[in-house]
C-alpha positions in Angstrom: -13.4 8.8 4.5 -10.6 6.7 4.1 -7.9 5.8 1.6 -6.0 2.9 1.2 -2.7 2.9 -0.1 0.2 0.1 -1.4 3.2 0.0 -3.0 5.8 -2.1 -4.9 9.4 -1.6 -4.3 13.1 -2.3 -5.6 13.9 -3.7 -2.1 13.4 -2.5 1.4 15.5 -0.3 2.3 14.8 3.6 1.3 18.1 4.9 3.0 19.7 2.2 1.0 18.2 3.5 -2.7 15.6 1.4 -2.8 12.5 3.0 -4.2 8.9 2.2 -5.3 8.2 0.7 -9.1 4.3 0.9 -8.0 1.9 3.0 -6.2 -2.1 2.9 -6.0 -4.8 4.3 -3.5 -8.6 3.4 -3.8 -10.7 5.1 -2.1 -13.7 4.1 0.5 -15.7 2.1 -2.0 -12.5 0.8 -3.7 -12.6 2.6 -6.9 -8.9 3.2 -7.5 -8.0 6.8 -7.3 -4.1 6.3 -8.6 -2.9 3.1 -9.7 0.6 3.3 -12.1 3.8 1.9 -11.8 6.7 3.7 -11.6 9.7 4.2 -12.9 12.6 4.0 -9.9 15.4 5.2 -12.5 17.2 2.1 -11.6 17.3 -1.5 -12.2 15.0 -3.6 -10.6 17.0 -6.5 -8.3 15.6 -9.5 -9.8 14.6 -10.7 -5.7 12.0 -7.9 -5.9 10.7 -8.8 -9.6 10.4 -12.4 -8.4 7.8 -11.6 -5.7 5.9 -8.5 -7.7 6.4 -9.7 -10.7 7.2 -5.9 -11.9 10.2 -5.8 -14.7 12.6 -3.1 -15.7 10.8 -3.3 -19.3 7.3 -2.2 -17.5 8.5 0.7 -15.7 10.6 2.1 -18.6 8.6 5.5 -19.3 6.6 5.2 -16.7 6.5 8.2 -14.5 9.4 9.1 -11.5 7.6 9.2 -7.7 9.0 12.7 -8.1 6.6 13.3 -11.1 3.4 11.9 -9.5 4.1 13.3 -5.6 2.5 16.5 -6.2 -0.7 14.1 -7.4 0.1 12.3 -4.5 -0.1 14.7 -2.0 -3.6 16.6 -3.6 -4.9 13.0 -3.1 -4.1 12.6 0.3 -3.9 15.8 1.5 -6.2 15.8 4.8 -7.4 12.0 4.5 -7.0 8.9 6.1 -4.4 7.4 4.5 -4.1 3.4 5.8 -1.5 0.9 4.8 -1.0 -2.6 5.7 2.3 -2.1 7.2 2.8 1.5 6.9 6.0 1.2 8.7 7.3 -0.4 5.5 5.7 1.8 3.3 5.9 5.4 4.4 9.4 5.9 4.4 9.6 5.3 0.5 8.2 8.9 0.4 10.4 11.5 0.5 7.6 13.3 3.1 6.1 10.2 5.0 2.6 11.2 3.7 2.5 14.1 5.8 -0.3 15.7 3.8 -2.7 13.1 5.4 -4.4 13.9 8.4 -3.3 10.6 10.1 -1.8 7.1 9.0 -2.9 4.5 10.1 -1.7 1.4 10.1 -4.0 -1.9 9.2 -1.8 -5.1 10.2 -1.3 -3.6 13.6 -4.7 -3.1 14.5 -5.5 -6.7 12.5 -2.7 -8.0 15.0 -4.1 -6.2 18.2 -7.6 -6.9 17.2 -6.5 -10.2 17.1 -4.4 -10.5 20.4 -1.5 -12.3 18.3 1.6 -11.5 16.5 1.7 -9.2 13.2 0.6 -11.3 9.9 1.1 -11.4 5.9 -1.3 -9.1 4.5 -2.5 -12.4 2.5 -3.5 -14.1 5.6 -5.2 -11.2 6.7 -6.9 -11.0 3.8 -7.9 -14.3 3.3 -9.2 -14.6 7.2 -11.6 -11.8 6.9 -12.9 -13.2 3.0 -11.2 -10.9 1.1 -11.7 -11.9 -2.5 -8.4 -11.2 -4.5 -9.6 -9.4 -7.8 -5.8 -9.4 -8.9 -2.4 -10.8 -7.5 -1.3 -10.5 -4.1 2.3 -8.2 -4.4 0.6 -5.7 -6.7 -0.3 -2.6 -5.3 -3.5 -2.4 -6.7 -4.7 -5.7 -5.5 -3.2 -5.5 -2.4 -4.6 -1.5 -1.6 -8.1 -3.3 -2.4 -7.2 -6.3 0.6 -6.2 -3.5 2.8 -9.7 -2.1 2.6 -11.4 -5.4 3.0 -8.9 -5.5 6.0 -9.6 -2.6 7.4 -13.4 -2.5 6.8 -13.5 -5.8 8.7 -12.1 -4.3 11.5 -14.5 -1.7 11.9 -17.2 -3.9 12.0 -15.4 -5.9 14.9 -15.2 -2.5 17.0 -18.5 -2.1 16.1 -19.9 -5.7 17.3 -17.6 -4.8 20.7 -19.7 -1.5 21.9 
């Protein structure tokens, strides 16, 4: 079993402060197993609200990543965790999702499935006929394109053998 995981941030640089205003996984059959946003105990940068869409006024009482890691990690803990660019994402938490079993990464297998460069999760997405049930830049919508992502890509390895 897999989980697929995305999140929204204040910018993208963790060693810089920046931190996540939204986290959700969903699980093999998409059924969201954590979706919230989060408060970052900062302002949000209005160049990060612009392509989320995620304000100070909706985070405000949410819970702190420090209050839902230890949900986090009993999620996780000995799963698959994939992420469309988990090289982004992963740092964000204070452990790298080290719980999981393994990590895996979906836009670099899309891209060496592919033979071609890395891509947009939304072209991704939209190449394997992913049907957006939300907006893109939303970690809800975009954990559920992951899994469309990723499931396609099993079936290519599958067609290969």
């Amino acid at each position: 079993m897999a989980l697929f995981l995305d999140t929204e941030t204040t910018g993208f640089s963790p060693g810089a402060g920046d931190t996540i205003v939204e986290v959700a996984i969903v699980d093999d059959l998409g059924l969201p197993v954590i979706d919230t946003l989060v408060d970052p105990r900062r302002p949000i940068p209005w160049q990060a609200s612009s392509v989320h869409g995620i304000s100070d006024d909706m985070v405000r009482g949410k819970p702190t990543l420090n209050q839902l890691l230890p949900r986090i990690r009993e999620i996780i803990a000995g799963e698959q965790v994939v992420i469309y660019n988990a090289a982004f994402d992963t740092p964000f938490f204070p452990d790298r999702l080290r719980q999981a079993s393994m990590v895996s990464c979906a836009m670099i297998r899309f891209a060496d499935t592919l033979g071609g460069r890395w891509r947009k999760l939304e072209i991704a997405a939209q190449h394997v006929g992913h049907r957006w049930t939300g907006d893109a830049h939303r970690a809800l919508a975009d954990a559920l394109a992951c899994r469309t992502v990723w499931l396609w890509l099993d079936g290519q390895r599958k067609r290969r053998r």
